[in-house]
N, C-alpha and C positions, 0 to 999 in steps of 0.2 A: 593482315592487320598490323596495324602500326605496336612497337611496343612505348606502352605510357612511360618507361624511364627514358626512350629515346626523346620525347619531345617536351620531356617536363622542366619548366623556367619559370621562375618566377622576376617579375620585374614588378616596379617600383617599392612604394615606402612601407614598411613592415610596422610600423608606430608615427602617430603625428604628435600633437600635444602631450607633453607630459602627465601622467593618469594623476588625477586626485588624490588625498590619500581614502577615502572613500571606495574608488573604484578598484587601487590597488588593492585592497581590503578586499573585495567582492571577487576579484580574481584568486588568490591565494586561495579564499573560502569555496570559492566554487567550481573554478573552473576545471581540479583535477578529478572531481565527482561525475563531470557532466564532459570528459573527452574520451576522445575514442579511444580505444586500447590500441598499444603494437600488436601488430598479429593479424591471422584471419578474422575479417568480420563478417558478424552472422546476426540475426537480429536476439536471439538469444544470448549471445554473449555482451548483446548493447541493453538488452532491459529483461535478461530473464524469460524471454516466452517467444514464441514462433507468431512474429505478426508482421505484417506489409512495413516495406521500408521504401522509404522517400529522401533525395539529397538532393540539396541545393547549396550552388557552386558561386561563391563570392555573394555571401547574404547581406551585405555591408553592414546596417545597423542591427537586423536579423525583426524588423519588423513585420514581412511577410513570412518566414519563418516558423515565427511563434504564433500570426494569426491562424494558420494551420494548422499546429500543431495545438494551438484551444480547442479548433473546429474538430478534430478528427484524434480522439485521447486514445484511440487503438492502433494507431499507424504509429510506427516508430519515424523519427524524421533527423537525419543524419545533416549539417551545417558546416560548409565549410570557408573559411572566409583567413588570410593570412596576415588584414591589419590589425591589429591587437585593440584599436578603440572599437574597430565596431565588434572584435568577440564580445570586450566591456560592456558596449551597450547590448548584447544579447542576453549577452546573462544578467541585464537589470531586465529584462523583460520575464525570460524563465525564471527568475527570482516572485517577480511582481503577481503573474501568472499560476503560478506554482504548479509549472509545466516539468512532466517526467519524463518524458516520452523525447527528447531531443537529449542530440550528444553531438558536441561542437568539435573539430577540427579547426586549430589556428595554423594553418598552412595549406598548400597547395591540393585540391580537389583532386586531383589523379593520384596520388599516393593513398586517397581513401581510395578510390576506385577500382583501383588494381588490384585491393585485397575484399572486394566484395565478390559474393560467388555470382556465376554468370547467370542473366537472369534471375539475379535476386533485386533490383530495385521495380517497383511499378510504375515511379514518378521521378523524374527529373528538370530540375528549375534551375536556368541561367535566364535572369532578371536584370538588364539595363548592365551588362559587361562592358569594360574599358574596353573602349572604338578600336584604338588606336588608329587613327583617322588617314596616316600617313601611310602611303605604298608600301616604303619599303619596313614598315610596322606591321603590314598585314599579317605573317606567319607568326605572330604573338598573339590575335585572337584565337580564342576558345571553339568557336566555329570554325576548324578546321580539320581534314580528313582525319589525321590523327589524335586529339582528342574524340572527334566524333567513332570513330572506331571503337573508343573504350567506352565509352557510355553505351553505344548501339550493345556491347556485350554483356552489358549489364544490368540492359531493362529487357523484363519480359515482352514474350510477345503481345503486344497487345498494347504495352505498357505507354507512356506517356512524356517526351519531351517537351518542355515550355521554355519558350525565349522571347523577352521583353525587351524592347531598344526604341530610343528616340531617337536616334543616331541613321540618318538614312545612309551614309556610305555602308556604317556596318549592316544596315538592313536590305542594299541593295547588295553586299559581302555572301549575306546568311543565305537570302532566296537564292544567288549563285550555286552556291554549296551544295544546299539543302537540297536542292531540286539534283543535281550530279547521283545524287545517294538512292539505293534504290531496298534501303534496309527502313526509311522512313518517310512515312504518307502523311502530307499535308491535311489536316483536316477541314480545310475552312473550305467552304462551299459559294460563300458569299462576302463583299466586303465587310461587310457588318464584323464578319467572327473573325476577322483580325484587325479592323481600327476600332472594335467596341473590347473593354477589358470584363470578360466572362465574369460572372457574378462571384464565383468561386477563387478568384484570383486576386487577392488583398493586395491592396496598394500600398507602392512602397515610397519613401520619401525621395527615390528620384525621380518616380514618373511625375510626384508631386509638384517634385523641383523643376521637371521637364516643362509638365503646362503652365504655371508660373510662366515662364520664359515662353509660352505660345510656340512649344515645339508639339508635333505630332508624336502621339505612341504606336507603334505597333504589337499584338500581341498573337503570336507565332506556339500552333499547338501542332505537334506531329506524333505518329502512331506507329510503335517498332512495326514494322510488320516482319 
C-alpha cells in the first residue's frame, strides 16, 4: 500500500473571491466548532458517541453533503473540500439546517484519511472531481492506485465507494482503474444503475451545471469487498 503522505498535493486555488463580511462572520463563528480535531479520528471524538462515519472528498458547495446528512441525523459525515468558499457556503447550509452531525476539513482528504481507523468509514463520496483532462495531469486525479489504497483501508468490508463525473476521459480514467483493483466490486448490473442517479444520491450543483450544458452523468457505486 501506497503511503498517503507520499502521494499527497494539492493543486489549484485555495480561495476565489474575496468573502463578505457576512461570510467571514460565519467562518470565525463556526467553522472552529464544526472541524476536525489534529489527532486520531474516531467518531466519538467528532460527536461524542460510537456511530457510522461517512467522507466526502472535495464537497465543493457541500450541497450533497448536508442533503445527507438531513437525511440520516445518526451517521456522523466527515467533509472535506480545501477552497475556503465552498467550506463558506457549507457552513451556510449546516447553519440553515441546523445540522450536528458533520465536521468539515478545509484541506486535503488524505490527511483526514490517514488518521481515521482502518475500516472505520461505511461510505465514501468523490462527486464530479477535477478531470484534469490532460495526459500528463493524469497522476493528480483522485482515482488513482494510491489514493485508492487509502480509502479501500478505510472502508469496511461491505462498505460503500461513490464517484460522480461528467467528464468522460476521467470516466473512461476511473473504469480503467477501478476495474485493475480487486479490493472493489462494481455494482451495477445494468445501464440504468450508472447513467440513472440513485434516488439516494442528492444532486449537486455540478451535475446540475453538467446537464445545463447537455453533458452526460455517470454515477459509479462500488463495494469494499
Amino acid at each position: 500500500m501506497n503511503d498517503p503522505a507520499t502521494i499527497r498535493r494539492l493543486y489549484g486555488r485555495r480561495q476565489g473571491h474575496k468573502l463578505r463580511q457576512g461570510q467571514a462572520a460565519l467562518v470565525e463563528a463556526m467553522l472552529p466548532d464544526v472541524s476536525v480535531p489534529e489527532g486520531p479520528i474516531h467518531a466519538r471524538t467528532l460527536f461524542g458517541d460510537e456511530r457510522p462515519l461517512e467522507l466526502e472528498i472535495g464537497f465543493g458547495g457541500g450541497e450533497h453533503l448536508a442533503a445527507q446528512a438531513a437525511a440520516r441525523p445518526d451517521t456522523g459525515f466527515i467533509g472535506c473540500e480545501p477552497f475556503l468558499n465552498g467550506v463558506v457556503q457549507a457552513l451556510g447550509h449546516l447553519r440553515d439546517g441546523a445540522l450536528a452531525n458533520v465536521r468539515l476539513h478545509m484541506g486535503d482528504a488524505l490527511d483526514v484519511i490517514e488518521r481515521l481507523p482502518d475500516a472505520g468509514l461505511e461510505r465514501v463520496y468523490l462527486l464530479h472531481p477535477d478531470p484534469w483532462p490532460k495526459a500528463r495531469h493524469a497522476k493528480r486525479r483522485m482515482i488513482n492506485h494510491g489514493p485508492l489504497d487509502a480509502i479501500a483501508a478505510k472502508l469496511r468490508s461491505g462498505g460503500e465507494f461513490r464517484l460522480g463525473t461528467d467528464d468522460p476521459t476521467y470516466c473512461a480514467h476511473a473504469m480503467m482503474v477501478m476495474g485493475q483493483r480487486h479490493d472493489f466490486g462494481w455494482t451495477a448490473e445494468t445501464p440504468r444503475d450508472w447513467l440513472q442517479r440513485p434516488a439516494d444520491w442528492p444532486e449537486t450543483r455540478y451535475e446540475r451545471k453538467a446537464r445545463r450544458h447537455g453533458h452526460e452523468v455517470w454515477y459509479f457505486r462500488y463495494v469494499r469487498i
